[in-house]
C-alpha positions in Angstrom: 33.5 29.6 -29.3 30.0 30.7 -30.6 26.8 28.6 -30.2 24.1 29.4 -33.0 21.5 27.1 -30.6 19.0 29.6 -29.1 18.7 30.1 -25.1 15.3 28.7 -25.3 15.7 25.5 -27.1 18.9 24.8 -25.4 17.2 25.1 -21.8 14.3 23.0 -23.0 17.2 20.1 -24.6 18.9 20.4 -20.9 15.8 20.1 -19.0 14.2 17.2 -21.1 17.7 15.2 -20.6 17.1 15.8 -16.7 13.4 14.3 -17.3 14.8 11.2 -18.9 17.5 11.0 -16.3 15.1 10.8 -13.6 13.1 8.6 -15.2 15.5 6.5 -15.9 15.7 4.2 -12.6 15.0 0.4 -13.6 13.9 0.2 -9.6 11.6 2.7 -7.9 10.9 1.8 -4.3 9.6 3.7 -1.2 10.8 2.8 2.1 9.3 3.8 5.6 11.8 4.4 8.9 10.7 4.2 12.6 12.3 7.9 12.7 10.7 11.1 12.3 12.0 13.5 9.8 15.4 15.3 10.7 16.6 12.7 13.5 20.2 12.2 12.2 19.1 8.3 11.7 16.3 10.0 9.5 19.3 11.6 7.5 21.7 8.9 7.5 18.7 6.6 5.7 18.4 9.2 3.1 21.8 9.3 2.5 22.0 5.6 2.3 19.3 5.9 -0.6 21.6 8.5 -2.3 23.8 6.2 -2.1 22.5 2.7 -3.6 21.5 5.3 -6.6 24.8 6.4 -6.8 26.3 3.0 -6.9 24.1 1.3 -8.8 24.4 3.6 -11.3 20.6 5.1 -11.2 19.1 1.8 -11.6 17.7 1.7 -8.0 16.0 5.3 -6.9 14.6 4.5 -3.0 12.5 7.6 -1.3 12.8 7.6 2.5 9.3 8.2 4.3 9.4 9.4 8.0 7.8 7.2 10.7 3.8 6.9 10.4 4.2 8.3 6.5 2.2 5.5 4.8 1.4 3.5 7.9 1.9 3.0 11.9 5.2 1.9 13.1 4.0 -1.1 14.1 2.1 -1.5 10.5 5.3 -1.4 7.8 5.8 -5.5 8.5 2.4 -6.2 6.7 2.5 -2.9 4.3 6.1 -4.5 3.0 4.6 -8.0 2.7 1.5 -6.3 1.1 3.2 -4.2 -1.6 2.0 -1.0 0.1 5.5 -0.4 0.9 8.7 -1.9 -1.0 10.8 -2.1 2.2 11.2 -0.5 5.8 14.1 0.4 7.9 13.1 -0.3 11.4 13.4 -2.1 14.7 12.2 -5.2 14.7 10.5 -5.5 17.8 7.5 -3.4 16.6 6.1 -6.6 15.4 6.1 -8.5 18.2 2.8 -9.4 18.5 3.6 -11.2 14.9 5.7 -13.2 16.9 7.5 -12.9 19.6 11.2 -13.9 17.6 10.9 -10.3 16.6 11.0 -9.3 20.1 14.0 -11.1 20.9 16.1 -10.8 17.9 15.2 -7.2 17.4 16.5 -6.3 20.9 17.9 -8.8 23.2 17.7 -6.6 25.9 21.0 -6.6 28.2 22.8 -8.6 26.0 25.2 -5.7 24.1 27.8 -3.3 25.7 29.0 -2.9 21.8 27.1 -2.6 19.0 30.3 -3.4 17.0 29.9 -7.0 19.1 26.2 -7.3 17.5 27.0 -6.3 14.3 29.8 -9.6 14.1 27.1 -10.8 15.4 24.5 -10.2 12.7 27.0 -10.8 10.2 29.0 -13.5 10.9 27.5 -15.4 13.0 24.9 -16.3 11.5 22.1 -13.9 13.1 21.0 -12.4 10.1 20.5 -16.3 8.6 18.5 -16.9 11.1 16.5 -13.7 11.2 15.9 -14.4 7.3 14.4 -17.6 8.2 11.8 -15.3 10.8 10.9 -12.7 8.3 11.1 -14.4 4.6 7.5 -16.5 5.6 6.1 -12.7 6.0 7.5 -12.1 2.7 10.0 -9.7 3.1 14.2 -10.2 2.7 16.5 -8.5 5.2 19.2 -7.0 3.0 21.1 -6.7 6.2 21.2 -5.5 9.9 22.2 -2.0 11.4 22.3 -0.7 14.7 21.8 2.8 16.3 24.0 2.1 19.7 23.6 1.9 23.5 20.9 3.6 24.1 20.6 6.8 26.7 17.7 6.3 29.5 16.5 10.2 30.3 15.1 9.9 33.7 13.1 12.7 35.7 14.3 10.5 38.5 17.9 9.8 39.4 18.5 6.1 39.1 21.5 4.7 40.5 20.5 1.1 41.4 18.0 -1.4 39.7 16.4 -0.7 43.3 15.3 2.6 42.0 13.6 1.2 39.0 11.2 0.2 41.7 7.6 1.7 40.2 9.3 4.3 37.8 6.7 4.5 34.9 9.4 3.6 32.2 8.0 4.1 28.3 8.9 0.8 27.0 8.0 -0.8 23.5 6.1 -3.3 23.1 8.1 -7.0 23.7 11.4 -8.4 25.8 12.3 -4.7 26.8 8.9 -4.1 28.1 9.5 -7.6 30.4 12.8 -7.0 31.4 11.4 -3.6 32.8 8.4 -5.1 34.5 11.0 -7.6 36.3 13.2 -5.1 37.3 10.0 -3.5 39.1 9.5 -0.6 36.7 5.7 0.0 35.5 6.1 0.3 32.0 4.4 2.7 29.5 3.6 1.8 25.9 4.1 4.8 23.9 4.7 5.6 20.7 8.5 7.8 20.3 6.9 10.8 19.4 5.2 10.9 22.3 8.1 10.4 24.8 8.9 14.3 24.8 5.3 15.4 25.7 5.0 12.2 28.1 7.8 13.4 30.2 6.8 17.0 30.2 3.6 16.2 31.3 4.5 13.1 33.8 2.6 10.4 31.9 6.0 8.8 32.4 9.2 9.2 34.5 12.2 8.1 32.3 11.9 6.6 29.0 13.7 4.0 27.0 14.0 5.8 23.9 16.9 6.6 21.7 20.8 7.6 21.7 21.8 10.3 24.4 22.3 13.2 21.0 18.6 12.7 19.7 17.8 12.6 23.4 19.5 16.0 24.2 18.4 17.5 20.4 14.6 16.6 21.1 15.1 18.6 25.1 14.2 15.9 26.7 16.9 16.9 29.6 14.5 20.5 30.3 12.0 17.5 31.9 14.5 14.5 32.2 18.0 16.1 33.9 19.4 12.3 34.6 20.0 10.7 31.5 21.9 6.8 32.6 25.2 6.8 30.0 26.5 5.0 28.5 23.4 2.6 28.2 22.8 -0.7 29.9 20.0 -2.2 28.7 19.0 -1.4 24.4 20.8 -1.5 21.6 18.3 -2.4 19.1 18.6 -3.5 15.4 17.4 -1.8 12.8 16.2 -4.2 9.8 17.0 -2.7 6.6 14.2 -4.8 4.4 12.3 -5.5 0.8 10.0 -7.4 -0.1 11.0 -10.9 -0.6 9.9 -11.3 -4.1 11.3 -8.1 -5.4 14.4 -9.0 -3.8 14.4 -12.7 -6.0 13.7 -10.8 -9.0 16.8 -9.0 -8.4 20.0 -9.8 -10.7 22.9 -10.8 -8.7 25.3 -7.4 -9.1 22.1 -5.4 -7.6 21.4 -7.7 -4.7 25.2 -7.4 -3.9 25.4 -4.0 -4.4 22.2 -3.7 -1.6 24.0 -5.8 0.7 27.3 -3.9 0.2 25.5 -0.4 1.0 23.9 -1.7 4.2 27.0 -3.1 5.5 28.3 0.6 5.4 25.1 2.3 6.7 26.1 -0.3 9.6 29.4 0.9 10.2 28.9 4.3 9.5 25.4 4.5 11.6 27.3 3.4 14.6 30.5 5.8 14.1 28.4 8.8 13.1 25.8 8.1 16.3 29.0 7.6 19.0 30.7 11.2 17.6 27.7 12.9 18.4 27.0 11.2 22.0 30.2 12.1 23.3 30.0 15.5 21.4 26.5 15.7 23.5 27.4 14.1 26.7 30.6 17.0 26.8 28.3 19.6 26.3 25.5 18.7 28.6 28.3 17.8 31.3 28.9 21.9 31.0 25.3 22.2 32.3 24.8 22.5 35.9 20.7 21.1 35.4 22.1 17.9 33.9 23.7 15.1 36.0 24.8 12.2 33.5 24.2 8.8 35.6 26.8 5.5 34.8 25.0 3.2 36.4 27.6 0.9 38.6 29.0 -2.2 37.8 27.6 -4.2 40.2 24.0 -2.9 39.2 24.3 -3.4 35.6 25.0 -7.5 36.3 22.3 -7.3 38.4 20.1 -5.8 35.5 21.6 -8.4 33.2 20.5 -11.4 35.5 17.0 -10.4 35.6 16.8 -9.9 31.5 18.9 -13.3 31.4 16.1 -15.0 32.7 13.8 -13.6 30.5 16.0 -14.5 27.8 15.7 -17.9 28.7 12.0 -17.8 29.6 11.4 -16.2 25.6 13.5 -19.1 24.8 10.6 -21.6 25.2 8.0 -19.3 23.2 9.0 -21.0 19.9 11.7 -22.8 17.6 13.1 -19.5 16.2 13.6 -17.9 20.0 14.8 -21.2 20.8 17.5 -21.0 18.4 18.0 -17.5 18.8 18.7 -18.2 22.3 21.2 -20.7 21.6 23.0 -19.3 18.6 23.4 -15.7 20.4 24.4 -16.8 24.1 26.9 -19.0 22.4 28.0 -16.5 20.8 28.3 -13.8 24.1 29.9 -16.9 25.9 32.8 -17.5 23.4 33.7 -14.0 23.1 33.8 -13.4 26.8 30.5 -11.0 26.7 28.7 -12.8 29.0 
């Protein structure tokens, strides 16, 4: 077949239909993670934005912004609330000088050996009502809850007993994990993630509550830290996929469901994809002769969980929200035999 349409004007047709295409979005939002750019969680947020696109048929086009992007980590609560931002992807307890709910909900620190078990959790048991009823006053809406994993603790120090936690200076955020450290007898170090590699290399800290044992060994945190604790004990944090509150009620019903839907499977996915590459990690560093992997003992991980149970309890009395947080969650641990 023969096309009398010139090259030129042809190219020009194509390339204007792309113009329109992209313009096309009914939704433009920008979204900042507590991730720098390349960490797999990084990726996997991106491709969740590809994703809501895809499904909502280009009505909704999202651009992912690496951690300190627009503003600080601890900064995307009010930037969200503030229209600076449409929505974040992050842990929670960055805002716990807000209030100290965020703390607790965002990671209840020695509660989860699963983060399939916090996810029912989150989802069915009415954890992300109630962490609605914390954040909506801020004005923002969580769409719904995700979770990294248990997290790896690299350690320049070998730590086989909470007795060794004993003046380790542990990088801890801000918040319950920060506590539960300090009453297990660590000193902990507030530092910001991307300064946990430089922090170990130059002993500003000793081991580091950080991330999953794969970033861990991705970012070399093993060449200063050679005994990473795995599987993890003591974080599993959430991470708060959010919009601003009235964007979110301006929303027509298929959208909002097709947000939720997406998130769900982010979730899912988040956790699968994270727990392939741990044991993918954890086989290849076992090959190394410079690493030893620690599992901390039984015994010393319910000895770890008694001290942060009774700074759950003692967050408990901070306000009505950790109040019912406490309740609702241990409630929940207790009637599926996780406690």
């Amino acid at each position: 077949m023969m096309f009398n349409t010139p090259l030129k004007t042809l190219t020009v047709a194509v390339l204007g239909a792309m113009a329109f295409n992209a313009q096309a979005a009914e939704y433009e939002w920008t979204f900042q993670t507590s991730e720098t750019a390349g960490e797999p969680q990084f990726e996997m947020k991106k491709a969740w934005a590809d994703n809501v696109e895809q499904m909502s048929d280009g009505r909704i086009a999202i651009e992912i912004l690496p951690v300190g992007a627009v503003v600080q980590a601890n900064q995307t609560l009010q930037a969200v609330e503030s229209g600076i931002l449409q929505g974040h992807m992050t842990d929670p307890s960055y805002f716990t000088g807000r209030d100290p709910a965020f703390g607790m909900i965002g990671n209840l620190v020695g509660a989860w050996s699963d983060p399939y078990d916090f996810l029912d959790y989150m989802n069915n048991a009415g954890g992300e009502t109630l962490y609605n009823k914390l954040v909506e006053p801020y004005g923002l809406h969580l769409i719904g809850a995700a979770a990294t994993g248990l997290e790896s603790l690299p350690s320049t120090k070998p730590i086989r007993s909470v007795e060794d936690m004993q003046g380790l200076k542990l990088r801890a955020p801000e918040g319950m994990v920060y506590n539960i450290f300090e009453a297990a007898g660590a000193t902990p170090v507030n530092l910001p993630g991307s300064e946990v590699y430089t922090g170990l290399e130059k002993g500003v800290i000793d081991a580091a509550d950080y991330t999953v044992f794969a970033t861990n060994q991705s970012q070399g945190l093993h060449e200063f830290a050679p005994y990473p604790l795995y599987p993890g004990f003591h974080s599993l944090p959430m991470v708060s996929v959010s919009l601003n509150k009235e964007i979110w009620d301006g929303l027509p019903a298929d959208l909002q469901a097709i947000l939720e839907t997406s998130v769900d499977d982010l979730a899912y996915e988040m956790v699968a994809e994270l727990k392939t590459r741990d044991l993918e990690a954890v086989r290849e560093a076992r090959q190394n002769p410079d690493i030893e992997i620690i599992d901390l003992p039984a015994e010393e991980r319910t000895k770890f969980r008694n001290i942060a149970k009774e700074e759950w309890a003692t967050w408990a009395e901070k306000n009505e929200i950790t109040a019912e947080f406490y309740e609702s969650v241990v409630a929940y641990l207790e009637n599926h035999n996780l406690l």
